[in-house]
C-alpha positions in Angstrom: 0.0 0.0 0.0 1.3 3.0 -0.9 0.3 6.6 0.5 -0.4 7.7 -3.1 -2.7 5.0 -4.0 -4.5 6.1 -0.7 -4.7 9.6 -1.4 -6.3 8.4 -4.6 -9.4 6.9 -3.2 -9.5 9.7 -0.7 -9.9 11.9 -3.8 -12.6 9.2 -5.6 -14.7 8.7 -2.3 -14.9 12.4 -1.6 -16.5 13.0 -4.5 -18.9 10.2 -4.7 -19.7 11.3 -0.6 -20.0 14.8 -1.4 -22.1 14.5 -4.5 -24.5 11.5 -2.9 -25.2 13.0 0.4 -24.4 16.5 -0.1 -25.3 17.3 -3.2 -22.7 19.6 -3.7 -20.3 18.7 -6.7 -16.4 18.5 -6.4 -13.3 19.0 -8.0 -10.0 17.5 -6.1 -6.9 19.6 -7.4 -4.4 17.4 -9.4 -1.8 17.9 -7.3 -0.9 18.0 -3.4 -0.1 21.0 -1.5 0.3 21.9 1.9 -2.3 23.2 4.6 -0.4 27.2 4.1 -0.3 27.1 0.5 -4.2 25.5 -0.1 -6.2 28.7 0.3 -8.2 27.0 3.1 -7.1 30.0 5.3 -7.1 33.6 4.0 -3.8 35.3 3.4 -4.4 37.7 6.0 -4.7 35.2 8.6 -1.6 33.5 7.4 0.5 36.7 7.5 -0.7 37.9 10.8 -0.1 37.0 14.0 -3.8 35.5 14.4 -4.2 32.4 16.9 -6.1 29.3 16.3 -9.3 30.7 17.8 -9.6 33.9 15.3 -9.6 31.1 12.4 -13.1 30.7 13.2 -13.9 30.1 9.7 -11.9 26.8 8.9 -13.7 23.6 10.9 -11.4 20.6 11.4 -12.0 16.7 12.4 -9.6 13.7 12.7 -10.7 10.0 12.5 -8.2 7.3 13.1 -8.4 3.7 11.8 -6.1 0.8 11.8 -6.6 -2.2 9.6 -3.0 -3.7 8.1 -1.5 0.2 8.7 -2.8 2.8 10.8 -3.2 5.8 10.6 -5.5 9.3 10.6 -7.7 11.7 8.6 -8.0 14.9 8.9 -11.1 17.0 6.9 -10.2 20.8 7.0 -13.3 23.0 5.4 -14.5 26.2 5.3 -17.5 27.2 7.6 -19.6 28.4 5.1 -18.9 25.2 3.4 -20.1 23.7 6.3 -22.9 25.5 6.5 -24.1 24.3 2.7 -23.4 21.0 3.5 -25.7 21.1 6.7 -28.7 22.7 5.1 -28.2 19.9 2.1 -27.8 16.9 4.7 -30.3 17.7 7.2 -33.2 20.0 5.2 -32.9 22.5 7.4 -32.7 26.5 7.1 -29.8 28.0 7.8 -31.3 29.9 10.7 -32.6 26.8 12.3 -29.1 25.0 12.5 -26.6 25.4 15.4 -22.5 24.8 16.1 -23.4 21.2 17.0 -25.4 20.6 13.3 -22.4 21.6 11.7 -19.6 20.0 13.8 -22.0 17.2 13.4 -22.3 17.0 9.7 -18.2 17.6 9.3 -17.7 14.4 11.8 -20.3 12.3 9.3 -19.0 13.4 6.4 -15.2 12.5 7.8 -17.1 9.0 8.8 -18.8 8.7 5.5 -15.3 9.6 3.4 -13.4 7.0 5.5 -15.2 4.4 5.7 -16.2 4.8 1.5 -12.4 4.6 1.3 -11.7 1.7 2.8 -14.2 -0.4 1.8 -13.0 0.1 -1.8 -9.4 -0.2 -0.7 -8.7 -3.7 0.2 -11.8 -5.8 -0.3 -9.4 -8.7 1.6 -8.3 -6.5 4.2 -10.5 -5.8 7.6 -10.1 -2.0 8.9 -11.5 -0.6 12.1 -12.4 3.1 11.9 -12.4 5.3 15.7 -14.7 7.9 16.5 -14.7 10.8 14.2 -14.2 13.7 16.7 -13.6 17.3 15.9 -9.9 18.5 16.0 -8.5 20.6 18.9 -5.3 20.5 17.8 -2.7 22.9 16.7 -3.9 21.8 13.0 -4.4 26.1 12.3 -1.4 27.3 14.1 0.5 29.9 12.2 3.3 29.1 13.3 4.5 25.4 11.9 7.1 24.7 14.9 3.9 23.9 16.6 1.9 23.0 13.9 2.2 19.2 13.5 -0.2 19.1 10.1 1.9 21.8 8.5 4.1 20.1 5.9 1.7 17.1 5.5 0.5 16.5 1.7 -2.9 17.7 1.7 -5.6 16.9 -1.0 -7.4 20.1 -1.7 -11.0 19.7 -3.0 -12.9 22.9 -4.8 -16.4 23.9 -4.6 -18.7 26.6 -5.6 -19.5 27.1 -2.6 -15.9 26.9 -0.5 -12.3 25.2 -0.5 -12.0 21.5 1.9 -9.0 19.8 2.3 -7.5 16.2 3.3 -4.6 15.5 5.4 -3.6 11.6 5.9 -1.0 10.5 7.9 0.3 6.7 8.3 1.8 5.5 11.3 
């Protein structure tokens, strides 16, 4: 197994989830980047000296999963991505959804892109997937001497309606 051939079904089960339970179509960027050079957070939040708590308009989650090689996933997206995504998902206004719809929906979709991934990755091969949960981490630090996601490859995917992006470590 190599990384590559996993960020490729990454890239073909984001779509598929994004389009079937979202209804919100995709196009993953050919080529990897990292988390500073994606667009995911505006240049004036890069070049600042703004914390992880004024980049209250990226959303992060991690799930883990083992199987024969472990591992995470992070989804990175834009609130107002979120949002979208939310109103699609659950049928809901806007105005009627809160935080927890929307951390909600980015922790399913996470669970929904992982677990499409892996069931097309090794048909032989068992893996176990943890609890998506959302990511407290250091994942939007500025500054990457404490930013651990900073020079991971990172699959961006483009919307209409907003930028997401997908870090994915093995251990």
């Amino acid at each position: 197994m190599t990384m590559t051939n996993l960020m490729t079904q990454i890239a073909i089960s984001i779509s598929e989830v994004m389009e079937t339970m979202f209804y919100i179509p995709v196009e993953p960027r050919s080529c990897y980047t990292t988390l500073y050079e994606s667009g995911l957070i505006p240049d004036s939040q890069l070049n600042s000296k703004a914390s992880s708590s004024n980049l209250n308009n990226i959303e992060s989650a991690k799930i883990t999963f083992h199987g024969i090689f472990s591992g995470e996933i992070v989804l990175i997206a834009q609130e107002n991505l979120l949002v979208i995504m939310t109103e699609n998902f659950m049928g809901e206004e806007r105005d009627n959804l809160t935080s927890e719809h929307i951390e909600g929906t980015l922790k399913e979709a996470l669970n929904m892109l992982a677990g499409n991934t892996f069931s097309k990755l090794d048909s032989q091969s068992s893996f176990g997937l943890g609890v998506p949960e959302i990511n407290t981490s250091d994942i939007l630090q500025n500054d990457s001497k404490k930013n651990s996601y900073s020079k991971e490859p990172l699959i961006v995917i483009d919307t209409m309606d907003g930028i997401m992006g997908i870090i994915t470590r093995i251990e």
